[in-house]
C-alpha positions as CSV (number, residue, x, y, z in Angstrom):
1,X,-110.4,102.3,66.6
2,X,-113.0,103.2,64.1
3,X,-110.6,102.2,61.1
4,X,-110.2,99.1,62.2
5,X,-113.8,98.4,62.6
6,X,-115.7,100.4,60.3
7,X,-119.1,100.7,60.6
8,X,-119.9,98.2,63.1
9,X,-121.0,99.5,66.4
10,X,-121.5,96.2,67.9
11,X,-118.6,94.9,69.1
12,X,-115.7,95.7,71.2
13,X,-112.0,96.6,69.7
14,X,-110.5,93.4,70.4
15,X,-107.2,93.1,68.6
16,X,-103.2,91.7,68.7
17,X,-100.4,93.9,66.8
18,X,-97.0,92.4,67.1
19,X,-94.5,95.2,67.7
20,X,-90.9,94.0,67.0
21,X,-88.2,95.4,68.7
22,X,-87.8,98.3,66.9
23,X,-91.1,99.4,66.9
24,X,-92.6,101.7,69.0
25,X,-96.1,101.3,71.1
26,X,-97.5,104.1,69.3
27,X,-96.5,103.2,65.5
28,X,-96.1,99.4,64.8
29,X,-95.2,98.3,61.7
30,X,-97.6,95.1,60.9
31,X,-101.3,95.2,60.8
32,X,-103.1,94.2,63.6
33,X,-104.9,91.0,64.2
34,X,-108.3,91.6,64.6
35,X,-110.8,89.1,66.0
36,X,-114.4,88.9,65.7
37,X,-114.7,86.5,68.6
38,X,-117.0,85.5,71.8
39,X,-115.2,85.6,74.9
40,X,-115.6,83.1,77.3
41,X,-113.7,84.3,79.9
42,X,-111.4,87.6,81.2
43,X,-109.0,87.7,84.4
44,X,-106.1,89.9,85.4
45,X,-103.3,88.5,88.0
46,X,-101.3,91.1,90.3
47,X,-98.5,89.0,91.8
48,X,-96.3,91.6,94.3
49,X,-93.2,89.1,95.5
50,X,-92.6,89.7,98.8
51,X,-89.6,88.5,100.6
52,X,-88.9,88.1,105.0
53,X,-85.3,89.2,105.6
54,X,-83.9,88.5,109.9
55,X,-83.3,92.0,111.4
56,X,-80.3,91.9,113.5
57,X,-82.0,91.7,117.0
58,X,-85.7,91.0,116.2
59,X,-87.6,88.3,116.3
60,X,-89.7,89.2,113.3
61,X,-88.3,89.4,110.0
62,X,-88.7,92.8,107.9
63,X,-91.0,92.2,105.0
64,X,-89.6,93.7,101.4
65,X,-91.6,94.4,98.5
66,X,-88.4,92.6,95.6
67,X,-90.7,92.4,92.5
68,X,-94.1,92.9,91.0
69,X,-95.6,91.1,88.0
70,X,-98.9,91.0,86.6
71,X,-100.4,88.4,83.7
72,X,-103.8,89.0,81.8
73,X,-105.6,85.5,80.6
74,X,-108.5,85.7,78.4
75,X,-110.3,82.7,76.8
76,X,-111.9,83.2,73.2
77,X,-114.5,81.6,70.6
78,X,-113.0,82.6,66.9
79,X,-115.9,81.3,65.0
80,X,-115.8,80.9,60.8
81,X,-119.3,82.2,60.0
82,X,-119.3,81.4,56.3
83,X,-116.8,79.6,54.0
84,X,-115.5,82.5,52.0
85,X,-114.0,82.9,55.6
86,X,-111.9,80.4,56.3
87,X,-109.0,81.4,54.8
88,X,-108.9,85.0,56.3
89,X,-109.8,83.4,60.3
90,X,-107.4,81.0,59.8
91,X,-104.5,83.3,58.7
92,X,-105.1,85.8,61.7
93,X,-105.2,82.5,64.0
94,X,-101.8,81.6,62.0
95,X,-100.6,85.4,63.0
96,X,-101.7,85.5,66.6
97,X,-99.5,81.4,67.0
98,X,-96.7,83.0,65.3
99,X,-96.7,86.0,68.4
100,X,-94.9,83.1,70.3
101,X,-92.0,82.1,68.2
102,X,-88.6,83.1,67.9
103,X,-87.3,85.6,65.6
104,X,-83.7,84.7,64.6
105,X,-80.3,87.4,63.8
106,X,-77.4,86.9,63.8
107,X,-76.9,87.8,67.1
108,X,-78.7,85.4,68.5
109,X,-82.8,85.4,68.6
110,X,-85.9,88.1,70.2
111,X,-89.1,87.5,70.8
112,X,-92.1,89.5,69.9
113,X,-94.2,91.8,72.1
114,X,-97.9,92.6,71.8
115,X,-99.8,95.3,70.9
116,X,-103.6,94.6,73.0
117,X,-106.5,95.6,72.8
118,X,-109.3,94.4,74.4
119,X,-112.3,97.1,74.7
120,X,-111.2,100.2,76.6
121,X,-109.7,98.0,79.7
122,X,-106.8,97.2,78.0
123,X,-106.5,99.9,75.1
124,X,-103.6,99.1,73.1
125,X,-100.9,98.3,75.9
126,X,-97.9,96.5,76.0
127,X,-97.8,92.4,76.7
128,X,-96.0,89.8,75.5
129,X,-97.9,86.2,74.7
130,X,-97.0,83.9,77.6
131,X,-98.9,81.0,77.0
132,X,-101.0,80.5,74.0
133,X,-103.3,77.4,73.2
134,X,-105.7,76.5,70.4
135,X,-108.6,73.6,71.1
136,X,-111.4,72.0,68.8
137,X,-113.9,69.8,70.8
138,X,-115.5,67.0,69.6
139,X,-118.7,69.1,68.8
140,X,-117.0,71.6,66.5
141,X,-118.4,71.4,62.7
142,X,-115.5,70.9,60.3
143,X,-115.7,72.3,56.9
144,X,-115.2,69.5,54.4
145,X,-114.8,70.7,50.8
146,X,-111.5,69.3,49.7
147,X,-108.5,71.6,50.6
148,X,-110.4,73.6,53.4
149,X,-111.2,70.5,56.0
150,X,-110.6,72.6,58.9
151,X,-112.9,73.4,61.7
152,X,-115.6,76.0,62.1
153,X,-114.6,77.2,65.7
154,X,-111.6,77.4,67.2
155,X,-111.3,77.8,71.0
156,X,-108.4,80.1,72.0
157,X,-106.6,80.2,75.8
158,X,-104.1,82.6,76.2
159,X,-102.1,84.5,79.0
160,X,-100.3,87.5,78.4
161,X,-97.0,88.9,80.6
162,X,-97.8,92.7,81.3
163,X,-95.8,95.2,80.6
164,X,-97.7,98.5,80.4
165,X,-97.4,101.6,79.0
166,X,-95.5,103.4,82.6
167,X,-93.5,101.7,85.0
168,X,-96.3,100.3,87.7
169,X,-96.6,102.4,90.6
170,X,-99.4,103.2,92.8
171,X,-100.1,106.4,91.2
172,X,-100.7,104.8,87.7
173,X,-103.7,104.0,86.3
174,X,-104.7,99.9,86.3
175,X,-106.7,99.9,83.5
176,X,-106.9,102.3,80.4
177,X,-110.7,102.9,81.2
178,X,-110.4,106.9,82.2
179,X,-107.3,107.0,82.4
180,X,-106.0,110.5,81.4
181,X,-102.0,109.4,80.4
């Protein structure tokens, strides 16, 4: 999305919007989380769950399809390029952690779904944060003015639950590259 970006033509739209439960896909209420990052690594899961159930007078069992699941992992460099950006990474890393924790009422307590973006493969579809990890090796710079000792680059690991914009089917699109709905 060019208002997101701006002027910069040379990087992908790669970007988290929470979407609470009573937003919609198309009009979230918070800002999104947008990440000039290097990534490291992409992969997308399809995991159909099969199940054999005994026919009455075969041998062989009948095979059913009982559910379908599918989980997106992507692994991420958020770098700091300059100390008058520290504060701004940090908070969007602060956002993207806080995509995991509970939201309390008082009927008890939600979670919060995911917005994604990540070039025109996934194009604003719906996930939710299943896993989520944040790692500084020993080589990572640190800044060290007082009050901002905090690294340089932070390495990010993070799998996210599918859940689409249409009910999977074999007629549906995989990815959003092309697709016309």
């Amino acid at each position: 999305d060019e208002e997101d970006y701006g002027d910069i033509k040379d990087l992908i739209n790669f970007k988290f919007q929470a979407l609470r439960t009573t937003d919609t896909l198309s009009k979230p209420t918070e800002d999104p989380i947008i990440f000039r990052a290097f990534i490291n690594s992409l992969s997308d899961s399809f995991a159909p769950g099969w199940n054999e159930n005994q026919d009455q007078g075969r041998a062989d069992a009948k095979i059913m399809l009982e559910s379908w699941s599918r989980s997106i992992s992507v692994d991420f460099i958020v770098p700091v390029q300059s100390q008058d950006e520290i504060g701004a990474v940090w908070s969007k890393l602060e956002r993207l952690a806080k995509l995991t924790y509970p939201i309390y009422a008082s009927s008890g307590f939600t979670g919060t779904y995911c917005k994604t973006t990540i070039g025109d493969l996934y194009k604003g579809e719906a996930m939710y944060v299943t896993d989520l990890s944040y790692d500084w090796d020993n080589e990572t710079p640190w800044e060290i003015s007082p009050n901002n000792q905090l690294p340089f680059y932070t390495n990010v690991s993070m799998t996210l639950g599918w859940i689409g914009k249409h009910r999977p089917d074999y007629k549906t699109h995989v990815f959003t590259y092309n697709a016309t709905t």
